[in-house]
N, C-alpha and C positions, 0 to 999 in steps of 0.2 A: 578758579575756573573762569577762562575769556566769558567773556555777554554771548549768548545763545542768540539765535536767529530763529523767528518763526516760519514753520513748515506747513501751513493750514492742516488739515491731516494726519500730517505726518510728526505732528507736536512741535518738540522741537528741536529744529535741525543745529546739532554742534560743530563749531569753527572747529578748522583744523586745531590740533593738539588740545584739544576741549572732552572731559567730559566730567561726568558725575563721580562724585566722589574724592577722596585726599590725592590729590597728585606730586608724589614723594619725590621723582626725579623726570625731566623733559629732555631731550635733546632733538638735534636736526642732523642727520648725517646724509649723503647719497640719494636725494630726495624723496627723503623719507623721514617720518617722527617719530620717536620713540620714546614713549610714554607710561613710566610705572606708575598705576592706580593703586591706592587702597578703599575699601569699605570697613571699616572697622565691626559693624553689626549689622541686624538684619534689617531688611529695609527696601520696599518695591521701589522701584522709579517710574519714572513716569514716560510715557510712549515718546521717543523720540527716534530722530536718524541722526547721521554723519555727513558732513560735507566731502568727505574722503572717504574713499576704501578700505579696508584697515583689517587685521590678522587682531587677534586677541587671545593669547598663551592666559593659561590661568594656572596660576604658580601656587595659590594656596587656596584653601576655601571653596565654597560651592555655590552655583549661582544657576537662575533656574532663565530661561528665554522663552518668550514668546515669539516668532517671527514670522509674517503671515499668516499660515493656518494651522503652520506647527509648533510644539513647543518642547522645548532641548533641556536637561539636564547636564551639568559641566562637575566636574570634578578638578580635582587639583591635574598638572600635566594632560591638559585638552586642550585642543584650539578652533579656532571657526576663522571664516572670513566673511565678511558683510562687504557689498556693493555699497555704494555712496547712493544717500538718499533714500536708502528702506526702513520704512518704520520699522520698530520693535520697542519691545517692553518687558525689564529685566527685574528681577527679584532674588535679594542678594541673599544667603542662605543666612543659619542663625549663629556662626564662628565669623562669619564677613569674609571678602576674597581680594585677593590679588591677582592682579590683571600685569599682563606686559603687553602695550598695545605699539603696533605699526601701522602707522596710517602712511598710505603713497601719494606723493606728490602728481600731479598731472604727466608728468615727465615718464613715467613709468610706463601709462596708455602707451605715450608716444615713442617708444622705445619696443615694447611689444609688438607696436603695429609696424613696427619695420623689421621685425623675426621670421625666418623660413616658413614658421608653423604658424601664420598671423591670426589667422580664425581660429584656435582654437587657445593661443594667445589673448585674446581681444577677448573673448569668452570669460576667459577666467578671471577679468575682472566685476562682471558684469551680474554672474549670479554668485550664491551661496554657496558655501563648502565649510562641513566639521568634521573633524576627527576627535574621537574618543577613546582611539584604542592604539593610538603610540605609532601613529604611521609617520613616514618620512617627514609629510609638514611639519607634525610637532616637534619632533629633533633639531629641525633647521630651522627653527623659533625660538628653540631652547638655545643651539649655540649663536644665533644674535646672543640673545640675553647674554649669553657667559664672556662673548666678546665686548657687548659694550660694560660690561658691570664688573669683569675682574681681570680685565687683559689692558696691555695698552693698546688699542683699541686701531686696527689697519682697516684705512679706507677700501682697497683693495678686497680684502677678505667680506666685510660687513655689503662691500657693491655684488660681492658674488653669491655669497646668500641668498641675498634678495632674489637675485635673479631665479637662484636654486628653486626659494620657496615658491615663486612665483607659475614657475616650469611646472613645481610636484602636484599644483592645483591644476595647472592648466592640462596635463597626462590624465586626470579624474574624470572618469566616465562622467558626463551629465546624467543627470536622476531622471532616472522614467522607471517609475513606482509599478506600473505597468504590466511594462515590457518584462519585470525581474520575476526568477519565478519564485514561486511561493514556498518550496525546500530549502530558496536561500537563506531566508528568515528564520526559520526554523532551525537549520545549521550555526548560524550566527549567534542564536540564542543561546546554543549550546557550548558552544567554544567561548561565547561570553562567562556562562554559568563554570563551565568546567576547565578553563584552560589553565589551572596549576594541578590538571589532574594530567594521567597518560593517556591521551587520545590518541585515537589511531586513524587510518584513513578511512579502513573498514568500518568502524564504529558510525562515523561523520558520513558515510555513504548508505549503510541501511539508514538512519535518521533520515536523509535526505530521499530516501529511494530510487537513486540512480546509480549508476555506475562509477567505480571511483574517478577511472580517466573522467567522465565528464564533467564530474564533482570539483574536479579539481582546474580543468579547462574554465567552468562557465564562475568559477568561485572568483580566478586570478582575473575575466573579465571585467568582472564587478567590484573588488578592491583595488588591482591595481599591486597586485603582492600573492605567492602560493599561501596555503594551506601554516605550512610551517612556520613561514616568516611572521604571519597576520597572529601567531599563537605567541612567538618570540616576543613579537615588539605588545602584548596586553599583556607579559609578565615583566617585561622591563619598565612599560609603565607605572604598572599594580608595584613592583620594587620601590619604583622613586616615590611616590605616594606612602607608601611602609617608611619611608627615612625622616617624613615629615616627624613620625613619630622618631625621637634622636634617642630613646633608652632601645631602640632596638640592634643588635650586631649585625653589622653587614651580612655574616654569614648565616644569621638565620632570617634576615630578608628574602634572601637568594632560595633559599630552602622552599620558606613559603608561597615565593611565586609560582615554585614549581620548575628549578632548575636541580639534578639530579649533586653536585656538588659547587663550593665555593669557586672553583677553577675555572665552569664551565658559566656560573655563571654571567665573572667576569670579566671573561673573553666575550658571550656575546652582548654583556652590558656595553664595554667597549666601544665593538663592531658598528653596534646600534646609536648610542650618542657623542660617540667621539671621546671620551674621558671616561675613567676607572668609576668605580662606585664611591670608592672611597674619596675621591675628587670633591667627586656631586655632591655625595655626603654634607662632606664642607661647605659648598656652596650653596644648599639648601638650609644649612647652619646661621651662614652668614647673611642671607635675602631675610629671614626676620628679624634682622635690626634694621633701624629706620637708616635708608641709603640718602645719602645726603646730593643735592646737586650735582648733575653731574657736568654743571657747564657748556 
């Protein structure tokens, strides 16, 4: 790991392509760094920030955050984005985790801020954003990942991502805890608890106590995706996470998320990360061997 840089405060602040932990493979594409971690065990760190902005896929393992007043639980297939220069303080679970980090070069700012949508561009680099439940970001995090680690790897494709991923944050309602109403939560909970079961809109609208149209209007506000899609993508997540375990059959992963047969639900595994199950499969096969340099 480069020599760290002190942050008064904010402990201490990491050089680009810097951080805690085995760093298995580095590169610099499209100005941007891509950086596979490992933690082998468990193990707090200590409060620090980043000199760069930076996306964090977590491909295996589980890792706990502290970041200003709140604090996150990560699972395998989640991602966050941290602004440059926020403290936090991470705590690596008791299997250890793997990270796939992007950190943005300055070049990034200055390319958003010359986009139609520049304030809300300009934004999204500025605060916080996680996903935990298999939305767009993390897809388009995941195919970096599969483009730089098992393709021959197109400048073109890996600059348009970026831009992708950078867009799917910038579309995300800013948080006001607020302002959301207190059914949403409640809702959420539920479709968290229950989404490899049959829910219905009915179901999810008495829980909520409103009406379904509005259930569903004030739901797509707030994620950023309907009712149906936000249920899709936390069983095709909960899938990829089911593969880590490799003695289980594609076809009864698919069962257990809660997709009605094998067909259906590799058509929307597909739809959702771009590649078959069976792909992925492999490729979550092949991410725990040690990846060597990527140059």
């Amino acid at each position: 790991m480069a020599k760290c840089q002190h942050g008064g405060d904010q402990g201490q602040a990491l050089a680009p392509g810097s951080f805690y932990g085995e760093v298995q493979a580095k590169q610099e594409r499209c100005g941007a760094i891509f950086t596979d971690v490992r933690h082998q065990s468990a193990r707090k760190l200590p409060a620090h920030s980043h000199e760069l902005p930076f996306f964090g896929v977590v491909i295996d393992g589980q890792y706990g955050e502290r970041y200003g007043r709140q604090e996150f639980q990560f699972q395998p297939f989640t991602i966050m984005f941290r602004p440059a220069g926020i403290p936090h303080q991470d705590e690596i679970g008791p299997r250890g985790v793997k990270f796939f980090e992007i950190e943005l070069r300055p070049e990034w700012r200055k390319r958003l801020n010359e986009t139609e949508d520049e304030d809300d561009c300009r934004r999204s680099l500025d605060r916080a954003y996680e996903d935990r439940s298999g939305g767009p970001a993390l897809w388009l995090g995941m195919k970096l990942y599969r483009e730089l680690h098992f393709a021959a790897t197109d400048e073109l494709i890996v600059e348009s991502l970026l831009a992708e991923l950078l867009a799917s944050v910038a579309r995300f309602p800013e948080s006001r805890a607020q302002d959301r109403p207190a059914w949403l939560r409640r809702v959420l909970d539920k479709i968290g608890d229950e989404y490899s079961d049959r829910l219905t809109l009915e179901e999810l609208s008495r829980e909520a106590g409103v009406h379904p149209v509005h259930l569903s209007r004030v739901f797509r506000r707030w994620n950023g995706q309907g009712i149906g899609e936000y249920v899709h993508r936390l069983r095709i997540r909960s899938a990829c996470e089911q593969m880590l375990r490799l003695e289980m059959p594609i076809a009864d992963i698919g069962l257990a998320a809660g997709f009605a047969d094998q067909s259906h639900f590799t058509r929307s595994f597909r739809r959702i990360t771009g590649i078959s199950p069976a792909r992925f499969q492999r490729m979550v096969m092949e991410h725990r061997q040690v990846i060597p340099s990527l140059g």
